[in-house]
N, C-alpha and C positions, 0 to 999 in steps of 0.2 A: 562442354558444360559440366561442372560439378554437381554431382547426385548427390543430394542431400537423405542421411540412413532415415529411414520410415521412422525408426523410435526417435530421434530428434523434432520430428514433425509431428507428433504425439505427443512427448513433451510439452513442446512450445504449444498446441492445440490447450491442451487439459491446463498449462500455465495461465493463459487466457480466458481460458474461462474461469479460472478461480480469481480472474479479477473483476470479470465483466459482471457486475452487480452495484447499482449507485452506491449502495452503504461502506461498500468494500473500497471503491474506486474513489471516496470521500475522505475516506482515512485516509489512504495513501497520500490523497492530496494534502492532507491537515498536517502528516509528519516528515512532509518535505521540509517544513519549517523547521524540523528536528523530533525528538521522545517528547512524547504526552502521555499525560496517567489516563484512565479511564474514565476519570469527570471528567478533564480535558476534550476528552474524546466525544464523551456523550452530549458536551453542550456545542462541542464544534458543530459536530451531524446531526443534532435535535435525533435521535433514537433512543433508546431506551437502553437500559444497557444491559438486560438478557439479550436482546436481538442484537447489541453489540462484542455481546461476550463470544455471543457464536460463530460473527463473522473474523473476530478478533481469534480467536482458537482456531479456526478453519486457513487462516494467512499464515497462521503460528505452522500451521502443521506443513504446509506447500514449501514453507522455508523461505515466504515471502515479508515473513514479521519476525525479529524476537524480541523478546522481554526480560524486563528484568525488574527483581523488587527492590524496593527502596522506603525500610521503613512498612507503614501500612498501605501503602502507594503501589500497582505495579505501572510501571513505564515500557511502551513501546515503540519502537523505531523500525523504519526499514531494514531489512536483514544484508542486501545486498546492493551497491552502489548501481549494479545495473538494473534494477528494477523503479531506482529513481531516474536512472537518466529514458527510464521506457516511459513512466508517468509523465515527465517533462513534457516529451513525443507527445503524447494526445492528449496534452494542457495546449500546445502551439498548432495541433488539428483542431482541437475543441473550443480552447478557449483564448484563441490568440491573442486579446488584451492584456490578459493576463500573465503573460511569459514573464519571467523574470523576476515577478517579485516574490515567491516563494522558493527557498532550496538556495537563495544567494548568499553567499558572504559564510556560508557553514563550513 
């Protein structure tokens, strides 16, 4: 059996938990459908968008989000393809009806 190094499991620990928050774990689901600005954002999740801006800064910083401006707009997207296809993972533990219609045809 393959030993998995302790910083890998660490890692992956602390990656996890910078998801496990609904606000957080709502975006991700809102921009499987692709980049949304922070209105976008703020009417998808009903939050406000100080309590959006921090969770949105906080994803920025793990390397789980970036952004980009556009104009007086900023737009954010998933940073890395495998963090969509982790999302998908517990949209089909969570939310099984749900599979497929978000993240398709992009």
């Amino acid at each position: 059996m393959e030993m998995i190094p302790a910083k890998e499991i660490h890692a992956a620990a602390e990656g996890l938990r910078g998801l496990a928050h609904e606000t957080r774990l709502s975006v991700l689901c809102h921009l499987l459908q692709g980049p949304m600005c922070v209105q976008q954002l703020i009417e998808a999740t009903g939050t406000s968008q100080s309590n959006l801006s921090q969770h949105l800064a906080k994803m920025r910083l793990m390397g789980i989000l970036v952004n980009e401006k556009r104009g007086q707009q900023v737009f954010y997207r998933i940073a890395n393809p495998a963090f969509e296809q982790l999302i998908m993972a517990l949209k089909a533990i969570y939310c099984p009806g749900m599979c497929g219609q978000s993240g398709e045809g992009r």
